[in-house]
KOLRODO-616357 format. One record per residue: residue in one letter; x, y, z of N, C-alpha, C in turn. Coordinates in steps of 0.05 Angstrom, whole numbers, plus 5000, padded with zeros to 4 digits. Last residue first. Example, Ala and Ser with C-alpha at 12.3 -4.5 7.8 and 13.67 -1.06 7.14 Angstrom:
s525749555142527349795143525850015157
a526448865156524649105156526449345156
//
This chain:
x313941828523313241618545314141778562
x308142078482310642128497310741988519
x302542128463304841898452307341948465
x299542508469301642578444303742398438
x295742258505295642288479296342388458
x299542188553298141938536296742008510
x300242698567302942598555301742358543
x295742868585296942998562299342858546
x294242528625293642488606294442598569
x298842728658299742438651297442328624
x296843128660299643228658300142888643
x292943178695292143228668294743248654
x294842808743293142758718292742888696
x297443398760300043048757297342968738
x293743648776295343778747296843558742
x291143408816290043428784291143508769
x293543368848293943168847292243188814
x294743908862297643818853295343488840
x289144328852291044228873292644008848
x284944528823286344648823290044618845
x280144148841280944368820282944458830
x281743438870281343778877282043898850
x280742768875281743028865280343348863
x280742298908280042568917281442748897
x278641818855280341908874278242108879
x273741698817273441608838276941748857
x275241928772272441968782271841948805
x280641938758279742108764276442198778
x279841338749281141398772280341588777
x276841428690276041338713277141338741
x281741638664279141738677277141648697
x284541178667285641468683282841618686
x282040868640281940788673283441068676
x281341188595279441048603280240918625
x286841168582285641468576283341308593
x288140638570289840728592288541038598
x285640408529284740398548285640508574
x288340748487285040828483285040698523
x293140528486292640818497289640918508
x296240078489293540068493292240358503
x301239888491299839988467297639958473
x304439728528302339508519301939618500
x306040258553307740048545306439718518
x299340378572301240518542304340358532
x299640008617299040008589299540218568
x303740228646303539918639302039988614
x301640718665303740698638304740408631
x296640568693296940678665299340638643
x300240318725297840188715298240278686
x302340708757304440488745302840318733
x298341128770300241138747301540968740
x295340838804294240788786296340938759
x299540548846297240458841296540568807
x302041058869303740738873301640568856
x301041548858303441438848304341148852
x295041478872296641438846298341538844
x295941378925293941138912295741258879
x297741888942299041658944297741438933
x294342168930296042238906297742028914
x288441948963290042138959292542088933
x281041658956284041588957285341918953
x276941608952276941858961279641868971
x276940918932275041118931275341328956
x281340578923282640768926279841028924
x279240068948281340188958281640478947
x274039878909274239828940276839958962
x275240188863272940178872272840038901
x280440108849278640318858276740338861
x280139458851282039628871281139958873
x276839378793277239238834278439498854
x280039608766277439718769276039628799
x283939268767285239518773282339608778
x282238738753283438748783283339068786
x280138838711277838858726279538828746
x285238898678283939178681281439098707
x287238378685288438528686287238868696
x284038138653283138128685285538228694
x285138338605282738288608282338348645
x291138108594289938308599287638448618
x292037548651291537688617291137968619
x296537538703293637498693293537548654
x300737518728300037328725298337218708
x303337998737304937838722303937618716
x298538378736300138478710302538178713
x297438178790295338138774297238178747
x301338248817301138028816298837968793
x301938918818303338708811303138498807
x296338938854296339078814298738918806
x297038718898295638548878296038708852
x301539118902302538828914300438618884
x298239538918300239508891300839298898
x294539378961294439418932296339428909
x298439369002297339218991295939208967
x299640018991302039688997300839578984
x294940199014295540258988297640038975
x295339959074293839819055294239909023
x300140239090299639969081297439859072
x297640799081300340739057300640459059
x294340859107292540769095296140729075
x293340799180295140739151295240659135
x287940829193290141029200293141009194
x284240569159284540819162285841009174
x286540079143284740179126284540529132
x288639699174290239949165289640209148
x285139209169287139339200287639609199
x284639159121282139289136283539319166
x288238949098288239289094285839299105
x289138499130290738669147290438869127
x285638159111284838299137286838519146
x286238119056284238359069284138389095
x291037739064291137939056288138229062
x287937289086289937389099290737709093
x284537169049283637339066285537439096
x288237119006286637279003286537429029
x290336549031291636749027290537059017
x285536229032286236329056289436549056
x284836248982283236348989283736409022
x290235928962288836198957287036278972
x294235528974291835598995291035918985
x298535398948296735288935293635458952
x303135458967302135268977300035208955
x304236118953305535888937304735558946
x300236298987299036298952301236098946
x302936299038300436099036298836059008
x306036569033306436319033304936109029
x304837059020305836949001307036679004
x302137119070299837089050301836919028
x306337169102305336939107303736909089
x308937639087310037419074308537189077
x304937949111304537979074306837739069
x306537979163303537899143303337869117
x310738159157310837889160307737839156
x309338759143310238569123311138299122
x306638849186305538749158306738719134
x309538869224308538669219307838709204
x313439459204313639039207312238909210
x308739759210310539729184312239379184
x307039819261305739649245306539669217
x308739629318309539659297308939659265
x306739259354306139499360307839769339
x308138739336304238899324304239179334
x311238419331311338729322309238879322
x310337909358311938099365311938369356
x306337839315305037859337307938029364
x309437679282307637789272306938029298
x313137219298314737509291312137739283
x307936949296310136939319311837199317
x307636869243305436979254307136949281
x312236599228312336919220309536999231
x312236149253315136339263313036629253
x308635839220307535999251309236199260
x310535889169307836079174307736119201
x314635469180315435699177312835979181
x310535119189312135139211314035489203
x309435089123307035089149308635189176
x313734949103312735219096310435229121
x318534489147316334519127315034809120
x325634699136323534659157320734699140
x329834699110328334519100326134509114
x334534949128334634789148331734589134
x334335519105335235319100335634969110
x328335679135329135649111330935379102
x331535719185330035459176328735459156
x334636139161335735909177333535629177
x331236549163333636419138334636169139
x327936539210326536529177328936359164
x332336739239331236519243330036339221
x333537199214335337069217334836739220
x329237629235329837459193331837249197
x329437629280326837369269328437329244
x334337889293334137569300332237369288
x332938309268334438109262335037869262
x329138489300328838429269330238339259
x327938479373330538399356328638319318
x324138409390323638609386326438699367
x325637969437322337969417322938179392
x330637829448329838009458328038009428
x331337259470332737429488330737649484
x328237049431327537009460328437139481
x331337049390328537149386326937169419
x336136749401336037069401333437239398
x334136269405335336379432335236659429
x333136179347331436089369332536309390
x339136109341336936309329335036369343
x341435739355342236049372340736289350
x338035289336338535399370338735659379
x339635349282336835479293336635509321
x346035309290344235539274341435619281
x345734759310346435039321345735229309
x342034519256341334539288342834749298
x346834589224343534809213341934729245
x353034789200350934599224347934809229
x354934979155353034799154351734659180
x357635349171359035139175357334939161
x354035799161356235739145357835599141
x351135699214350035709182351235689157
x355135819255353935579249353135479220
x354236529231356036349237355935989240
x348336539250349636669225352536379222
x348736469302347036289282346836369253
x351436929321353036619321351536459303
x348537389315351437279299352337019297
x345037219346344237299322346237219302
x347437199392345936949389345736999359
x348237769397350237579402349937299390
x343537989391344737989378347237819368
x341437749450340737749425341437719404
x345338129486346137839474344437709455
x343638599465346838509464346138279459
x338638549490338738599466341638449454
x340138519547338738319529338638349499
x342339029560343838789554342138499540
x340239519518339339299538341339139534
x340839849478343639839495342139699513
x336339789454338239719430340339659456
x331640069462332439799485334339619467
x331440559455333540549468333540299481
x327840719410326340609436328840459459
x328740939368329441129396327941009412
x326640509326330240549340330240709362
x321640639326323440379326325640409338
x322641109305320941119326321640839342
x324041039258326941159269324841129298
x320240749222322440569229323940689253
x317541069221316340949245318640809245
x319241469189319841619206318241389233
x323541009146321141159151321741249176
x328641059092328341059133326141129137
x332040979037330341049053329840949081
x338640879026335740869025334140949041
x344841109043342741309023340641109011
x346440899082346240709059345040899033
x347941449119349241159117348340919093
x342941679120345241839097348441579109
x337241579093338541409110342141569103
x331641989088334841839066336241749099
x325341869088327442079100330041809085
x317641919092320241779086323541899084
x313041829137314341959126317641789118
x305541629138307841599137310041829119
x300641959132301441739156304541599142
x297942499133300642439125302042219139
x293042769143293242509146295742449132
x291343329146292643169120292542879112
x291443489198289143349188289743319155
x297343519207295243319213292643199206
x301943619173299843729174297343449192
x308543769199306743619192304043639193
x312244049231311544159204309743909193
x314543509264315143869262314343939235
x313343109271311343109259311543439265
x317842789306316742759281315842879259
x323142699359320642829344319942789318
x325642119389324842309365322242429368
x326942249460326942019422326642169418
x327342599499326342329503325442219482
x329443069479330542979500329842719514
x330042969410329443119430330642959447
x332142899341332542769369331442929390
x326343129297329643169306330042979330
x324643259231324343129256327343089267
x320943549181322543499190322643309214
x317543549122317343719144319343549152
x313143629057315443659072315543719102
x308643289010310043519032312643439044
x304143328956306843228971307143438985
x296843308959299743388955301043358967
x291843188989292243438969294943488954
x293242829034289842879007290442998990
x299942689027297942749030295142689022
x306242389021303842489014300942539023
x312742619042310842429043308842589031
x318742729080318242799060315342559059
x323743039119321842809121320342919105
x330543049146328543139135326542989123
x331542929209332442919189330043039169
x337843089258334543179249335043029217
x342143089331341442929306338243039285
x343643749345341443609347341243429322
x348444149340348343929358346043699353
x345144629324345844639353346944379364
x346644479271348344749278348644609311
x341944089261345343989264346944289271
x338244519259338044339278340744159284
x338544769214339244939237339644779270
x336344379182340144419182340544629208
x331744309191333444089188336844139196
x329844849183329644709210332444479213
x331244889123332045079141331944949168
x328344439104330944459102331744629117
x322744539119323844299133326644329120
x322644959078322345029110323444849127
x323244759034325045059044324845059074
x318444509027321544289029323144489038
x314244869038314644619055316944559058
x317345429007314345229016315845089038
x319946109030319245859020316945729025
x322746659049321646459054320546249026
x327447019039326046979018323646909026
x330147079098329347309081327747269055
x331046549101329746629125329546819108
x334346299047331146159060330146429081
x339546639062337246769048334246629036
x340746399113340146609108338146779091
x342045939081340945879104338546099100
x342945919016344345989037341345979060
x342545848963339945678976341745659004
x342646318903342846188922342246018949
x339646428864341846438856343446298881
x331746238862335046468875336246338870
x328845748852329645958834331546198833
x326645188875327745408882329145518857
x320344878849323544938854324545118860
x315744998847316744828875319144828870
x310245368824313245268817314545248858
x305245368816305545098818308945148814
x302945908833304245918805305745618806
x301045698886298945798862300545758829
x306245668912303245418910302445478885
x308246178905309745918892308645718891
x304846428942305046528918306246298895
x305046258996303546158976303446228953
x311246129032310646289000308046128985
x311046219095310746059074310246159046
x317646389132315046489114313746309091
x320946029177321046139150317846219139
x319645899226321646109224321146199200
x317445389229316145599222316445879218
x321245089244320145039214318445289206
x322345149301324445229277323545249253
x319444899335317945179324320145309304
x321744559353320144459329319244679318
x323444549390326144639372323444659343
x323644629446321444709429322844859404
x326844389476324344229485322944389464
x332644479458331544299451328444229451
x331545279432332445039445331744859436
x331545749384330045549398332245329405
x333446149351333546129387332945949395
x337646229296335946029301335846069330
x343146519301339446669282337346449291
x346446329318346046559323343746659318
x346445829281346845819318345646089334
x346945989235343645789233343845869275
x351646119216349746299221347946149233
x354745609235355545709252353046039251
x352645349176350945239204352045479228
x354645689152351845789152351145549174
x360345469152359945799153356045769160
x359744949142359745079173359645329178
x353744869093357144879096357144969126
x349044359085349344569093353244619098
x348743769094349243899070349944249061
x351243379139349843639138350743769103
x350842919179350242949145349043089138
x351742959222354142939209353643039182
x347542779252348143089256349843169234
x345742309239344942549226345442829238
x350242149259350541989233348242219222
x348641999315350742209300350942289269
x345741499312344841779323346441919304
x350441119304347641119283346641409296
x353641189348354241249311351941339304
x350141489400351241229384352441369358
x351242029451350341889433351041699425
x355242239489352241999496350441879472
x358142549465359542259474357142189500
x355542969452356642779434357142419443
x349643209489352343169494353742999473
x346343639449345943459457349443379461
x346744239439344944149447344243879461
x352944469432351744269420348944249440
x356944829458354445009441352344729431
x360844689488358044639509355644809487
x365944619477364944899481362644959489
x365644059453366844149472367344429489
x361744059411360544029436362744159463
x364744429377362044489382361244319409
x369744079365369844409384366144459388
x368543639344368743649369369143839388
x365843929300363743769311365543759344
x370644049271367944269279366544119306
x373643559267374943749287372343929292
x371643269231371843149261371743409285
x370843559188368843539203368743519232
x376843549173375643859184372243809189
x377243069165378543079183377843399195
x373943039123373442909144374742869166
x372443549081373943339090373243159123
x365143649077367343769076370143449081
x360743349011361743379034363843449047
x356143598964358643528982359143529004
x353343848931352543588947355243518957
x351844458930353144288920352344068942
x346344918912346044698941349144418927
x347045238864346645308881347445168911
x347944658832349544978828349045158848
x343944318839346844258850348344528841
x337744568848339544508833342144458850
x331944298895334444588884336144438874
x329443968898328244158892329644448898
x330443418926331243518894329743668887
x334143458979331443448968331743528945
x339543348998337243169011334843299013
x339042958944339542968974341143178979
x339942718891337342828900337042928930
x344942608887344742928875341542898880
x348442398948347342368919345942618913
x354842408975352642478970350942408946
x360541958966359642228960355742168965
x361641519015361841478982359941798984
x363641579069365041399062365041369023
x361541909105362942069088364041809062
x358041559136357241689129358141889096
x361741269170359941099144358441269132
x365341699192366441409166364441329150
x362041959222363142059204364741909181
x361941539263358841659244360641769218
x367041409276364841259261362941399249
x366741979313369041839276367441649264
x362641929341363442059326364142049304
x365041449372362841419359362441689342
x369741679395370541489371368041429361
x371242149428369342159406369741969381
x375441869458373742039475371442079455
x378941749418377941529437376141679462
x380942139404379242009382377941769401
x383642559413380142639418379842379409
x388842379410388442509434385442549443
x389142379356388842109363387542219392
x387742729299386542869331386442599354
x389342549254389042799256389442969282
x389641989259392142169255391942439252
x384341929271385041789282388441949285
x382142089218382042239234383142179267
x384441709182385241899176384042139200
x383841219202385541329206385541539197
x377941319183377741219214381941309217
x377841329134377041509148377841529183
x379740749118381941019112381241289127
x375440479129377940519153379740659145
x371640679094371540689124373440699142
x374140569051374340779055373340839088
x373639919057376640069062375640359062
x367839859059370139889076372239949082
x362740199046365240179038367540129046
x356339899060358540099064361740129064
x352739629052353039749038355740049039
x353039259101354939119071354739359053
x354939699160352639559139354139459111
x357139839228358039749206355439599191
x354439779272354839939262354639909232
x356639359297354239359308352939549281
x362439449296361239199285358339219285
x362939859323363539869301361839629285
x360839789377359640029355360540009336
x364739309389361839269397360139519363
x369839649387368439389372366839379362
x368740019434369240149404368739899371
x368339759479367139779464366839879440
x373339439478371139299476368539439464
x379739579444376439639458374839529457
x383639229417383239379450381139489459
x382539469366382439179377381339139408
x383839919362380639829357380439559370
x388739949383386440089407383940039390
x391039729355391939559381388439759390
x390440019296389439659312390239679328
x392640479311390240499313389240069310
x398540309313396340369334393940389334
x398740139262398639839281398340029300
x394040379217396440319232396240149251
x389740099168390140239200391840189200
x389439899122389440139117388940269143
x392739419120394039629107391739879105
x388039069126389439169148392039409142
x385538949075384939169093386439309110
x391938879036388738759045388339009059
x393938908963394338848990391838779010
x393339058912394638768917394538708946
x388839548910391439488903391639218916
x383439798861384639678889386439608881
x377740138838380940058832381339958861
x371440278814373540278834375540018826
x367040748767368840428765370640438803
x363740968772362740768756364440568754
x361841448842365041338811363841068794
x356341738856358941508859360241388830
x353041988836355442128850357642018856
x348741748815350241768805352041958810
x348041058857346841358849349941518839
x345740518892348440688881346040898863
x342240148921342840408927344840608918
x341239658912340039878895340040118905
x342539278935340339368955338739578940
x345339038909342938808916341538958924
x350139438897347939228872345239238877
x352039408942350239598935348939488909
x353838898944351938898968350339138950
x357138928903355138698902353338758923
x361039298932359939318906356939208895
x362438968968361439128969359639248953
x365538538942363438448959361338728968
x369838798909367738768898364638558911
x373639018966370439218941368739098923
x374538518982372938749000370938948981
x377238348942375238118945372838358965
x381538738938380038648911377338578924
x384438648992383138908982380238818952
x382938079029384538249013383138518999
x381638099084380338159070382938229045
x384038139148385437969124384537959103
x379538589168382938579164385138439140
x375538219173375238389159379538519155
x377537729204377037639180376637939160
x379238029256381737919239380437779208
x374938249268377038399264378238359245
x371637789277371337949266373438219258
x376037649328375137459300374337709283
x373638039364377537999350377137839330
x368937969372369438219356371738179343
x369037429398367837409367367937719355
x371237639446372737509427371137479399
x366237899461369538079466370937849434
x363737569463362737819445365237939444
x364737219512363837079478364037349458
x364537329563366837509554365837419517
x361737059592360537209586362737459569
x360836359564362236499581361236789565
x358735889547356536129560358236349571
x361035569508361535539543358935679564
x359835769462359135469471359135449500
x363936239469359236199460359335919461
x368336019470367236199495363736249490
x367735739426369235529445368135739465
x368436129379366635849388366135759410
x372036459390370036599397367836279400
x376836069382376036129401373636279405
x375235909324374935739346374235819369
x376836429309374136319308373236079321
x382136459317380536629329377536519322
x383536129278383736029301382436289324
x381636289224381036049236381336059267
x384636839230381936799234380536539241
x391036829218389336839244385536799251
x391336939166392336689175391436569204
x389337409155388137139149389136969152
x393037789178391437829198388937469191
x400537509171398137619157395837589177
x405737539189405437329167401537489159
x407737989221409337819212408737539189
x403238259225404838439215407838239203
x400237859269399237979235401738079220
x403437839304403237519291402637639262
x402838339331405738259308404338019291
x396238329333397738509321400538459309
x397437899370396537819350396937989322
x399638099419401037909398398737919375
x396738509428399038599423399538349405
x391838169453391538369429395138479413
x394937949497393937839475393437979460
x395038379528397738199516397438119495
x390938649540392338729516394138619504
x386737999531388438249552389238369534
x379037949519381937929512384238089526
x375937829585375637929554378837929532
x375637129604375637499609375837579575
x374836669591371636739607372937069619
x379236569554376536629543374236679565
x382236449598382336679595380336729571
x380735839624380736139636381036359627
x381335639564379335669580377835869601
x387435869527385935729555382135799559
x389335799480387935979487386335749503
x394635679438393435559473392335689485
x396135969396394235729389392835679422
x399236399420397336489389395136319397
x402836169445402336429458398736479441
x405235799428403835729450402335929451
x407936049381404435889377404035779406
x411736259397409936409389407136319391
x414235789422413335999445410736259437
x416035589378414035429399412635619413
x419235989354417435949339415935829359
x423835949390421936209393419136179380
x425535459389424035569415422535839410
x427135489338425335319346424235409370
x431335959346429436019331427135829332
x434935629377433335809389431035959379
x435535239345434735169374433635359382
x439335559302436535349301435035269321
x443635719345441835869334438735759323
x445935189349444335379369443535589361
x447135039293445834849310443735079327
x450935499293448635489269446435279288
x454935299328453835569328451235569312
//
């Protein structure tokens, strides 16, 4: 009796690992069945989801080696099963370390996090794994999705938690839930999303996330959303979601706000501009309250106005974000929303300001997002299948890289820069890779004049592969051809973006303060206004000549820090009576009472 029972428990155990380990050929060239997803699900529940990753990584190997076109299906189930078997500890404090690196924590988030003995996969049910697993594409957006700065287990506590709220909607609006995971995943920060109303008035919170899911899916499903939900991506959604506004005043914003999509832009100007609050220089809001409502009855400046648009704009449905930058004359505000063919931008933007770039909170990493980066992204050749496999190639030479095979690594690096030019991933990926791979600094200069020349119609990326090739060519030893690497591209940008060539200037005020003496310390800075920042805006000094100055009052050099501020003052555009002279007489006042 015992005999045959051992017999049969041997046969079951064989049958398991035929089932687990003998992953045919033929069935890596389809996508995984549910059979297969089902077993792997018990295999997990019966010994662990990290016991499975080796051999799921073979197989995603073995189908990207083949060319088979199913490779992405299986390197998601890998990916599954390595984020899954994650023990809890090792998940937050890799996280942790990501926000470290990127410098995006802020002080809304907890100073300490706790975890328990177990792993990820304790925080989906085994339905919600069979149907993340089970989707190809719900994968694809998750993984695609998904950033190191984002909290994983609270991600997937979100993901079930609305998953057990509304399972019936959740695979009809699972890009949705996502937005709403990486979004809700660590509290708001208290400058967001503009620090020019107090947190007593404007709280920074966010509602639960299972009474988000639900607003958001009765709004489209009642046809009041402006844009259909389930055509959007995460990343889209992700700013309808991150509404600081409560649903009582987005549900006013529907009724009081008329404008449609094709001329939503005329929302900014709903509100009354308060020149009265210019003149008496006060930019903070001062009512008792910062309700939708009572912006449209008070009116406001700039940041009042692009907040009213901003949020009236998630009421109808419409991803918007708010967009913030400098001027000739002063900081501003204005907004930008998804329309019906990309983004809009430049709703409430002054043009002849020359406000060439705008900067906006990423409300998934809370860093910044310029408004050319998001011009970048609504160029919708993200859902090219070339792109996919791009990416595909992207991952895998990620992957290799960690095996140490540094040929496959640059192959399916190589290959992804080729699929699709326009892939930023794929070039840094390549960079890293023959980086590591020892490839000479000269050969690395051509990749990045190569990645140069791919972005030129971009001109926030390439110049900063311009600016790495200069810093390749100063650590060589090749100054002078690193110089004029460097002037050619602020005479590229000299006048219709002038924030990269101001770049470039703080770049040399940096290099000058770590390299030089004092002495040539001040004739770099006397350099730079006199060839960059003559009839310069308030962007030359906040990036340029205030981090100068207070370099030197740090130095103890007050006498000379009073003496290039003046002099800046000679040579910027400063106006009587505008923002960029009261910030100077404000920074001289504080240099001669000694207050840092």
């Amino acid at each position: 009796m015992h005999l045959r029972i051992a017999l049969l428990l041997s046969l079951c155990s064989a049958t398991r690992l035929a089932a687990l380990d003998d992953i045919t050929s033929a069935e890596l060239a389809r996508v995984p069945a549910p059979g297969r997803v089902t077993a792997l699900v018990d295999e997990a529940e019966r010994t662990s989801w990290g016991s499975q990753v080796a051999m799921l990584r073979r197989a995603a190997f073995a189908a990207y080696e083949s060319g088979r076109g199913a490779a992405a299906a299986w390197y998601y189930l890998y990916r599954w099963a390595d984020l899954l078997g994650q023990p809890d500890g090792k998940a937050v404090r890799d996280w942790v370390d990501a926000v470290k690196t990127a410098k995006v924590g802020h002080a809304n988030m907890a100073t300490r996090y706790q975890w328990g003995p177990g792993s990820a996969a304790a925080h989906l049910s085994r339905e919600l794994q069979l149907h993340a697993l089970g989707s190809a594409a719900f994968s694809e957006e998750f993984f695609t999705t998904l950033q190191p700065v984002d909290h994983p287990l609270r991600v997937l506590d979100i993901l079930q938690q609305l998953y057990t709220a509304d399972s019936a909607h959740f695979a009809d609006y699972q890009n949705l839930a996502l937005a709403i995971a990486v979004v809700f995943d660590v509290p708001p920060p208290p400058f967001w999303p503009h620090g020019q109303v107090s947190a007593s008035v404007l709280p920074r919170e966010f509602p639960a996330p299972s009474d988000a899911f639900a607003y958001w899916i009765k709004l489209d499903r009642s046809g009041q959303s402006l844009h259909r939900f389930k055509r959007l991506s995460a990343v889209e959604l992700k700013y309808v979601v991150d509404s600081p506004a409560p649903f009582v005043e987005l549900d006013w914003a529907r009724s009081n706000v008329p404008w449609v999509l094709s001329d939503f832009a005329k929302a900014y100007d709903l509100i009354r501009y308060r020149k009265d609050r210019l003149v008496a220089n006060q930019s903070d809001w001062k009512k008792p309250d910062y309700r939708l409502a009572t912006i449209r009855q008070e009116g406001g400046i700039c940041v009042d106005q692009a907040y009213f648009a901003y949020s009236a704009g998630k009421a109808k449905g419409i991803p918007t974000i708010l967009l913030r930058g400098a001027g000739l004359d002063g900081r501003h505000a204005w907004f930008g929303y998804l329309g019906g063919d990309g983004w809009v931008l430049d709703c409430g933007r002054y043009a002849e300001q020359k406000f060439v770039v705008g900067l906006a909170w990423d409300p998934q990493t809370w860093a910044n997002v310029t408004d050319h980066e998001l011009v970048f992204l609504s160029e919708h050749f993200h859902a090219l299948p070339g792109y996919k496999f791009s990416q595909l190639h992207t991952a895998f030479a990620g992957e290799y890289l960690r095996t140490g095979d540094l040929a496959g690594a640059v192959r399916a690096a190589r290959e992804a820069v080729n699929r699709e030019h326009r892939n930023l991933e794929a070039w840094r990926m390549l960079l890293r890779v023959q980086t590591s791979a020892g490839v000479d600094a000269r050969m690395i200069e051509v990749t990045l004049h190569e990645a140069a020349i791919a972005f030129q119609r971009y001109p926030d990326i390439e110049a900063a592969f311009k600016r790495q090739i200069a810093q390749s060519l100063r650590a060589r030893g090749e100054l002078s051809a690193a110089n004029h690497e460097e002037q050619r591209l602020t005479r590229k940008y000299s006048s219709d973006r002038t924030d990269l060539s101001i770049r470039q200037s703080t770049e040399r005020m940096e290099r000058s303060i770590r390299e030089e003496d004092l002495a040539d310390q001040i004739r770099t800075f006397k350099h730079l206004l006199d060839t960059e920042g003559r009839g310069a805006s308030i962007d030359f000094f906040d990036q340029v000549v205030a981090p100068f100055i207070n370099h030197l009052q740090g130095l103890g050099e007050t006498p000379a820090a009073l003496q290039m501020l003046e002099r800046a003052r000679q040579t910027l555009r400063v106006e009587s009576g505008r923002q960029l002279e009261m910030e100077m007489n404000a920074l001289a006042t504080r240099l001669k009472t000694g207050k840092n």
